[in-house]
Steps between C-alpha positions, in 0.01 A plus 500: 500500500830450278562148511884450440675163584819265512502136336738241628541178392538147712614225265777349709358336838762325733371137458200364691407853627200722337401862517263620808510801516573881374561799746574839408588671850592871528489771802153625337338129358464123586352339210506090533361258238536154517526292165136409440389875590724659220330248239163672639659766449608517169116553373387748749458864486590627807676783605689374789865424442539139435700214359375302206611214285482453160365151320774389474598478869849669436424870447414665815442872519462750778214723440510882693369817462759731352384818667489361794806271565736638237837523702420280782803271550395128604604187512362187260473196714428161354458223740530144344380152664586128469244210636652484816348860569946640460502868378743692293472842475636743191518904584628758233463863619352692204339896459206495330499774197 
């Protein structure tokens, strides 16, 4: 496999809300990781595209196989949540290289 991947970073949230989740959705791939699976994620070796999150909670990172998503246009969803359960959700269109 050749790993390849994009970082993002969320340091601004709209008050009172919090990350839940990270979606990359394309015509070939669904990948969806919610907060607490990307920390998992960050120390495992798997092949499978994922999200992770770095220690310090504000690096997040898209993990994919180059060879075998290089090109594939998608769309980066990030889906944030207050306490009374309220959603807002954050899409950028992006191409992975």
């Amino acid at each position: 496999m050749n790993k390849d991947a994009f970082t993002f970073y969320v340091d601004k949230f709209q008050k009172g809300y919090t990350l839940e989740k990270m979606e990359w959705k394309s015509n070939e791939k669904t990948i969806v990781n919610t907060v607490e699976q990307a920390a998992e994620n960050d120390f495992s070796e798997s092949t499978e595209p994922n999200f992770t999150i770095g220690g310090s909670l504000q690096i997040h990172s898209f993990n994919y196989d180059a060879q075998k998503m290089k090109g594939q246009k998608g769309v980066l969803t990030l889906t944030f949540k207050n306490e009374a359960n309220q959603k807002l959700v954050w899409k950028k269109e992006i191409v992975l290289k």
